[in-house]
mmCIF file of the C-alpha atoms, coordinates in Angstrom:
data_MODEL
# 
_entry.id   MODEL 
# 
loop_
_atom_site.group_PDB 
_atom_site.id 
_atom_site.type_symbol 
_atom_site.label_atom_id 
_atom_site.label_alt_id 
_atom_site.label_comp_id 
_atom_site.label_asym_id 
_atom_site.label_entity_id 
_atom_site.label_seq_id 
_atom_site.pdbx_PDB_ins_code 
_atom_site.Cartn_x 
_atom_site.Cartn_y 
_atom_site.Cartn_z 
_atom_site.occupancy 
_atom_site.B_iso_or_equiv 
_atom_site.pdbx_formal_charge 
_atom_site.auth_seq_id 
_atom_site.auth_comp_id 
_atom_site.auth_asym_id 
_atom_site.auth_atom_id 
_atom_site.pdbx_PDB_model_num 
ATOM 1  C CA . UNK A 1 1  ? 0.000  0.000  0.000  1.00 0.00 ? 1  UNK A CA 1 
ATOM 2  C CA . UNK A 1 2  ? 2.310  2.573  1.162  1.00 0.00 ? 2  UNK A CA 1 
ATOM 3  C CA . UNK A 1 3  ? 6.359  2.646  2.513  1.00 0.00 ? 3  UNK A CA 1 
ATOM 4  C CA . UNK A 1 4  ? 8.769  4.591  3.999  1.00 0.00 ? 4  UNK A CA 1 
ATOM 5  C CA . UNK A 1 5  ? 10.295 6.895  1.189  1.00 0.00 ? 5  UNK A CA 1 
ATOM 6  C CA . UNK A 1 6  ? 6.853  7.013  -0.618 1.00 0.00 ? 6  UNK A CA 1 
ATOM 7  C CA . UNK A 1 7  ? 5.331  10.507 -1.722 1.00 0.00 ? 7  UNK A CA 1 
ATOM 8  C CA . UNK A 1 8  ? 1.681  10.663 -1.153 1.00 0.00 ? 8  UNK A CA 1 
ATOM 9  C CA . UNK A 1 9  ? -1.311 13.154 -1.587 1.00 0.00 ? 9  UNK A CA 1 
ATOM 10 C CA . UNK A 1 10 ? -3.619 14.218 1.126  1.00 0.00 ? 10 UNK A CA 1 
ATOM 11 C CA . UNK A 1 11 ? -7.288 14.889 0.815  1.00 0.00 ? 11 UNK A CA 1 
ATOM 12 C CA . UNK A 1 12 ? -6.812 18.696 1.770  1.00 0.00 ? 12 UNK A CA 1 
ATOM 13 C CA . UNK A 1 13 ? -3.355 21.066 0.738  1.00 0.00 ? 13 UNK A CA 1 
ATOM 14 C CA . UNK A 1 14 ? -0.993 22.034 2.929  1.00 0.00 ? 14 UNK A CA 1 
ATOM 15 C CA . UNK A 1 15 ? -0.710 26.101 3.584  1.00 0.00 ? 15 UNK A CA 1 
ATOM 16 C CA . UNK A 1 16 ? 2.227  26.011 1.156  1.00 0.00 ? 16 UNK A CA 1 
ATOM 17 C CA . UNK A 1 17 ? -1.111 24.767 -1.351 1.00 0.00 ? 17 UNK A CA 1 
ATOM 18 C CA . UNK A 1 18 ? 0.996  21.586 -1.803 1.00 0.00 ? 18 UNK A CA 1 
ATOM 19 C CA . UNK A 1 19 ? -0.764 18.322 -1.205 1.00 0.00 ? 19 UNK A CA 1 
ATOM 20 C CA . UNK A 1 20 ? 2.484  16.310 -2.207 1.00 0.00 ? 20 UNK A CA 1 
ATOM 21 C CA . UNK A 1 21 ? 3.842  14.656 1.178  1.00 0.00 ? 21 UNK A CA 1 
ATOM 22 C CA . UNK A 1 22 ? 6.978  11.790 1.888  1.00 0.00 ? 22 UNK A CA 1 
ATOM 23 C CA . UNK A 1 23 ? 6.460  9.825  4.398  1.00 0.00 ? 23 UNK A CA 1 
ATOM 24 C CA . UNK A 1 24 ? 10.143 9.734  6.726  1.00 0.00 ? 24 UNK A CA 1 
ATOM 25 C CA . UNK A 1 25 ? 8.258  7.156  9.360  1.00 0.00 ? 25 UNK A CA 1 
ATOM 26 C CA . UNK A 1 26 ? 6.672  4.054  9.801  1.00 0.00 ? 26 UNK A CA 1 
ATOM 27 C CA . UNK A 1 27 ? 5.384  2.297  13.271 1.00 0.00 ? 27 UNK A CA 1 
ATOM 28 C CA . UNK A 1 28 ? 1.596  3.104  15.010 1.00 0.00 ? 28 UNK A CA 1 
ATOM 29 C CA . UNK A 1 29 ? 2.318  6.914  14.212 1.00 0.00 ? 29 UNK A CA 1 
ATOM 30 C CA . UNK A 1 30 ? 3.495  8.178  10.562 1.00 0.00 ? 30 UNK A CA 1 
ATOM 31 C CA . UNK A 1 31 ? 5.614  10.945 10.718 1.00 0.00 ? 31 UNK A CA 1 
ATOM 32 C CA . UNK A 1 32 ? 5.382  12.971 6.785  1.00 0.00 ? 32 UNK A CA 1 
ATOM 33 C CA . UNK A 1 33 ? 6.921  15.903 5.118  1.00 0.00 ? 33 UNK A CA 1 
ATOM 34 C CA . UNK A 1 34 ? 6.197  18.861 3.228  1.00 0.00 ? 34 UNK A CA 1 
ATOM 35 C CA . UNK A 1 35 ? 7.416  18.001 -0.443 1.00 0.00 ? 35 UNK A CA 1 
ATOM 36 C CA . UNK A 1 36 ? 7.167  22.447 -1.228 1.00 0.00 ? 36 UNK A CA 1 
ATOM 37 C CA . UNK A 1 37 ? 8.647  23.820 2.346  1.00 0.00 ? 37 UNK A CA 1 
ATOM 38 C CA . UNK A 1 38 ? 9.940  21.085 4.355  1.00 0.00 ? 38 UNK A CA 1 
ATOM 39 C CA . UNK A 1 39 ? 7.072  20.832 7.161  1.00 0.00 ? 39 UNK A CA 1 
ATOM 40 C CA . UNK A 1 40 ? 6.997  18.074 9.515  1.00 0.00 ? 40 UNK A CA 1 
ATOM 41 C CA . UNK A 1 41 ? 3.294  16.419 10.724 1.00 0.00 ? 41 UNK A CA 1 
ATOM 42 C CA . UNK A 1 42 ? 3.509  13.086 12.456 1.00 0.00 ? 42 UNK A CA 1 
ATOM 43 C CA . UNK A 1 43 ? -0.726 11.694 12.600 1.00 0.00 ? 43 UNK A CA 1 
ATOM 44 C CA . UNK A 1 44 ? -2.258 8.480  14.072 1.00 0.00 ? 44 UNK A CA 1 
ATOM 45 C CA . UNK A 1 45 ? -1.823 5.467  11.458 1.00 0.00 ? 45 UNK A CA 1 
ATOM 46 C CA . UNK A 1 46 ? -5.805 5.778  11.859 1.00 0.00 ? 46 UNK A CA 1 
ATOM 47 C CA . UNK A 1 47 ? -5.965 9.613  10.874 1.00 0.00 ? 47 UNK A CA 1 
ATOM 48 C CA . UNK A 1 48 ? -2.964 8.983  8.115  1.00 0.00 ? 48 UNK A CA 1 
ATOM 49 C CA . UNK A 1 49 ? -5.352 6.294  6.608  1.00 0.00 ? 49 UNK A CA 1 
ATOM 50 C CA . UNK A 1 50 ? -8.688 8.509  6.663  1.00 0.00 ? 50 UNK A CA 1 
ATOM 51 C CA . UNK A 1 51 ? -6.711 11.642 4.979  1.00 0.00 ? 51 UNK A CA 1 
ATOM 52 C CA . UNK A 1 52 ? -4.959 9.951  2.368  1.00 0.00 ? 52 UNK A CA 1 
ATOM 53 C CA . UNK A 1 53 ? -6.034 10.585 -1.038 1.00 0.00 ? 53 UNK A CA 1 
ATOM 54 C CA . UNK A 1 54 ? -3.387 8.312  -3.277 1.00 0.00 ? 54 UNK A CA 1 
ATOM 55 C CA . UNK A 1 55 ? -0.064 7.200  -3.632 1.00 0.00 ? 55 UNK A CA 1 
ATOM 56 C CA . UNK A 1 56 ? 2.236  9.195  -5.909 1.00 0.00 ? 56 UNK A CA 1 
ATOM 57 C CA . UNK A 1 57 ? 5.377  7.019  -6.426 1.00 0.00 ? 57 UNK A CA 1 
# 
């Protein structure tokens, strides 16, 4: 489904009005980053699943 390394898009854009994410960890919390200016948001596996839109690459 989805890996460390992987870029994603979210369901809603960042501030930056980026939606393109890489996730930098795995484990019961997913820590992602900012693709456009580097920001750091670590969610719930659960929340991660329920605002994921696709995988990019």
């Amino acid at each position: 489904m989805y890996d460390l390394g992987d870029s994603v898009e979210m369901k809603k854009p960042h501030a930056c009005q980026t939606n393109r994410w890489e996730i930098i960890r795995m484990g019961a919390d997913i820590k992602i980053k900012c693709e456009h200016c580097g920001h750091i948001v670590m969610l719930t596996r659960r929340d991660f699943e329920k605002k994921l839109k696709k995988k990019l690459s």
